[in-house]
KEFI-131822 format. One record per residue (C-alpha): residue in one letter; x, y, z; residue number from 1. Coordinates in steps of 0.5 Angstrom, whole numbers, plus 500, padded with zeros to 3 digits. Layout:
code|xx|yy|zz|pos
A|X|Y|Z|NUM
...
This chain:
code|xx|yy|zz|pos
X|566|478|536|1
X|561|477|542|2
X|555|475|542|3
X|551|481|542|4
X|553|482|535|5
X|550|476|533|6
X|557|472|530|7
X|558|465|533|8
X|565|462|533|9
X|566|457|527|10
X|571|452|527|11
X|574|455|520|12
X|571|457|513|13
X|566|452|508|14
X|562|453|503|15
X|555|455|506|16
X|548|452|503|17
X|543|457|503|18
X|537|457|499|19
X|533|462|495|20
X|526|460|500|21
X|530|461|506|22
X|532|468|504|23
X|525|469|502|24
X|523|467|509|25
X|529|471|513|26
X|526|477|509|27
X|519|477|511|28
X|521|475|518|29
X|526|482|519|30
X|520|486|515|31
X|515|484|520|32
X|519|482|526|33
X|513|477|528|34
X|513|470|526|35
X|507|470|526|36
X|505|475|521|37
X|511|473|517|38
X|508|466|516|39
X|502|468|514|40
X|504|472|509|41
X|508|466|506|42
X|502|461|507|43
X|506|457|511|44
X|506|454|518|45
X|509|458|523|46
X|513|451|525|47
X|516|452|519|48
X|519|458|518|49
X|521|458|525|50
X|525|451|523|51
X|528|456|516|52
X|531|461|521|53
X|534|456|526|54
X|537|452|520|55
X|538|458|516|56
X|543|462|523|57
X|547|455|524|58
X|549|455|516|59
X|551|461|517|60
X|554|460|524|61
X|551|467|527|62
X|544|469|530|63
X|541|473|525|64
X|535|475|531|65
X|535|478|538|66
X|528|474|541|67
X|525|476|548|68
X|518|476|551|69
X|516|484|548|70
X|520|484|541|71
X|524|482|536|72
X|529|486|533|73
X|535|486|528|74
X|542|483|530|75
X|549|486|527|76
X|549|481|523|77
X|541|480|520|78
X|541|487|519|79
X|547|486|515|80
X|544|480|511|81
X|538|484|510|82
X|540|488|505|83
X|545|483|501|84
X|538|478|502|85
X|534|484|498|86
X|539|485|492|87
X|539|478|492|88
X|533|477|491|89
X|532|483|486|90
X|537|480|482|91
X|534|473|481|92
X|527|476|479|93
X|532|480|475|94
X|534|474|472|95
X|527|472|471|96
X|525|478|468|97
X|530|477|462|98
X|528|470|460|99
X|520|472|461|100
X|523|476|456|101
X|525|473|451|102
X|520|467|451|103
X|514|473|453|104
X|510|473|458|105
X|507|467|459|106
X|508|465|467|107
X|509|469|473|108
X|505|473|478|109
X|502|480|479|110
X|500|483|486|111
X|496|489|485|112
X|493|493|491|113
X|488|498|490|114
X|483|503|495|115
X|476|503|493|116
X|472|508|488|117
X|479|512|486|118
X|475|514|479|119
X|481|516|476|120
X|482|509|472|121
X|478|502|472|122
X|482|499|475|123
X|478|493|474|124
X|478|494|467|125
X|485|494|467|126
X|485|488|471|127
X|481|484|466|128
X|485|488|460|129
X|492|484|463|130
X|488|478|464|131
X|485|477|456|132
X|493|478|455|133
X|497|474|459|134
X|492|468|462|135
X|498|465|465|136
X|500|470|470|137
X|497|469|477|138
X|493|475|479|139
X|493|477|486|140
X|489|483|488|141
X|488|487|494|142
X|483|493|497|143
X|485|497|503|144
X|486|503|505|145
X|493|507|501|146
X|497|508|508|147
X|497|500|508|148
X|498|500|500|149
X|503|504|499|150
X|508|500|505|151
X|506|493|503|152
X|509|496|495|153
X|515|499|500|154
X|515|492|504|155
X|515|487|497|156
X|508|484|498|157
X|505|488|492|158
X|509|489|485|159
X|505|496|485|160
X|498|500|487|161
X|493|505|485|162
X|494|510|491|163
X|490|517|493|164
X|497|520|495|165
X|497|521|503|166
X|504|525|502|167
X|511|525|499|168
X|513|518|497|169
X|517|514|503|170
X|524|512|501|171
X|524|506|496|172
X|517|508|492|173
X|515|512|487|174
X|508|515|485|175
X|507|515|478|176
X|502|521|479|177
X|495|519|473|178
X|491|526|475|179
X|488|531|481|180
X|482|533|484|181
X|478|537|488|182
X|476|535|496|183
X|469|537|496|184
X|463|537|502|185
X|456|533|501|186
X|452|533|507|187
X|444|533|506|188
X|440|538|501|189
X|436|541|508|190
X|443|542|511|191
X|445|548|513|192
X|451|548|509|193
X|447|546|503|194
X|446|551|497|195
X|453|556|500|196
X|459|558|495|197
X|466|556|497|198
X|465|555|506|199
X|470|558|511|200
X|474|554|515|201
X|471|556|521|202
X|463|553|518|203
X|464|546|519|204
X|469|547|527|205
X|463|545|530|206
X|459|539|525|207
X|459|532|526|208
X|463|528|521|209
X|463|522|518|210
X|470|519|514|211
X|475|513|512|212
X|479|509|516|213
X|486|514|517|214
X|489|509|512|215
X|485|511|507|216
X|489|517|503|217
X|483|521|503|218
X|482|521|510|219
X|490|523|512|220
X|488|528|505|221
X|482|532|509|222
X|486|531|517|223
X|492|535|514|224
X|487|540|511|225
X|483|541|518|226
X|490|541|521|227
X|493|547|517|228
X|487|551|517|229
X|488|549|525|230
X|480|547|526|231
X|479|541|530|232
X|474|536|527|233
X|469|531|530|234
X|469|525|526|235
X|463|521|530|236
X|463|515|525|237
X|469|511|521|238
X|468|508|515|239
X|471|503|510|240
X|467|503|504|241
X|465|509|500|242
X|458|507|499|243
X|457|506|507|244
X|460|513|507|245
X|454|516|504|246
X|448|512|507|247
X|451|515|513|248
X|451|522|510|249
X|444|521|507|250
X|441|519|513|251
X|444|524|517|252
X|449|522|521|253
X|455|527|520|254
X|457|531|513|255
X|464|528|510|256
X|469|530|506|257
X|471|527|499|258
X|474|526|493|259
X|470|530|487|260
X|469|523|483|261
X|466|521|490|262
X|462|527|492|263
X|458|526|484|264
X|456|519|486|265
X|449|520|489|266
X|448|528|486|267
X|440|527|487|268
X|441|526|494|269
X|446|530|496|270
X|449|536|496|271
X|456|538|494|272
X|459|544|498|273
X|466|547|495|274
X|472|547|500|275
X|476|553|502|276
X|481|555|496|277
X|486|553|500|278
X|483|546|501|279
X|489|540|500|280
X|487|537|493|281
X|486|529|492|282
X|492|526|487|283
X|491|519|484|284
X|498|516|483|285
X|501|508|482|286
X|505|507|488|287
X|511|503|485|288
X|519|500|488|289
X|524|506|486|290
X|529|500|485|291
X|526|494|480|292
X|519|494|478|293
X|518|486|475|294
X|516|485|468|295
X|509|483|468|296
X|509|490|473|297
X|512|494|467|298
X|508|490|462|299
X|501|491|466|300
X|502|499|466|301
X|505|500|459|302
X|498|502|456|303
X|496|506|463|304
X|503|510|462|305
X|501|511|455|306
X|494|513|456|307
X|496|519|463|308
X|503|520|459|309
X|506|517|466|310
């Protein structure tokens, strides 16, 4: 076969000896299809798994990336390995999981990623509840915004995480939906827009707006709000902290669009104006893999799937 499809010539059949950490490595690696970024998601130097590919490619006698100067991309072969390198990688974790199981859940990793000040659930608590139970588990947490949450759920980097729905779910996750809140206007009480019932659509074209970052859920929820109303809006100050949003709105800076728990943060200083009846709503959801979800993932939403009856 040529080349192009990544497959060298061999000399004749043998037994391959490829390990586990080399399919973790070629995993990251075609996820991110930028050494740089793969190692450092390993934590490893970049030297190191450029060596781990190479050494991977000549055992199994086929070029797994097509490399040049403006991007990498996927040979037949790699694509190929890819998605026996994923079922593989599940099964041991499988594997793991069963003997977890039978001696409990003493060992082990959890990588949980949340979005600031969803309301809905403390996560934090639920954290430190996990933790009190299973002190051997590693715990890893991560903040951002959902959009970025929900591909690293998507991508393997986190066994699961609290999202604002920004859409459908991608292929390969499942939202676990906890409960639904209005998206509400705050703007200062000497706004103009203060003290009014249910605005149109209309009252806000020209106003300046403060808001998240576009990964966050809630903005992707109020874009495609402005979107289907076909209203443009000017967002004069981008933002990734709840608290800083509403520093901004209170000293005048722009009005925003928020999730109802947000909207009642500061309800002495702020005033809270409901949106069109046609406003998109904020769902709070727990972004989990479609496929296999890990033990300690599972042991860790038991309690949250009883309590929102998920």
């Amino acid at each position: 076969m040529s080349r192009a499809h990544g497959i060298r010539q061999s000399p004749g059949p043998r037994l391959l000896n490829v390990d586990l950490r080399q399919l973790e490595h070629f995993v990251a690696v075609a996820d991110e299809l930028h050494f740089t970024r793969a190692a450092e998601r390993l934590y490893i130097s970049q030297s190191g798994l450029s060596a781990s590919i190479r050494a991977l490619e000549k055992e199994l006698a086929a070029d797994l990336f097509i490399r040049n100067t403006r991007r990498m991309e996927l040979t037949d072969a790699g694509r190929a390995l890819l998605a026996e390198s994923r079922r593989t990688l599940a099964s041991v974790a499988a594997g793991r999981d069963a003997v977890a199981a039978v001696r409990g859940l003493q060992r082990g990793r959890l990588r949980v990623g949340t979005e600031q000040c969803l309301g809905i659930v403390d996560v934090t608590a639920e954290l430190a509840r996990f933790h009190d139970d299973h002190p051997g588990v590693e715990l890893q947490v991560q903040q951002t915004g959902s959009a970025d949450l929900i591909e690293d759920v998507r991508l393997g980097r986190l066994d699961l995480a609290f999202v604002a729905e920004p859409g459908p779910a991608p292929e390969d996750v499942t939202f676990l939906r906890l409960a639904t809140e209005p998206m509400q206007l705050v703007c200062r009480p000497d706004h103009p827009l203060a003290g009014r019932g249910p605005i149109a659509w209309e009252a806000v074209a020209d106003v300046d707006f403060v808001d998240f970052h576009p990964t966050w859920g809630s903005r992707r929820i109020t874009d495609r709000g402005f979107v289907a109303a076909g209203i443009p809006r000017s967002v004069t100050s981008e933002v990734n902290d709840v608290h800083t949003l509403l520093d901004l709105v209170e000293r005048g800076m722009g009005i925003a669009v928020v999730p109802a728990p947000i909207a009642r943060k500061r309800p002495d200083v702020l005033a809270v104006v409901a949106l069109p009846p046609d406003a998109p709503s904020w769902h709070v959801a727990i972004a989990v893999p479609s496929a296999t979800i890990t033990l300690a993932a599972e042991t860790f939403l038991a309690p949250i799937r009883s309590r929102f009856a998920v």
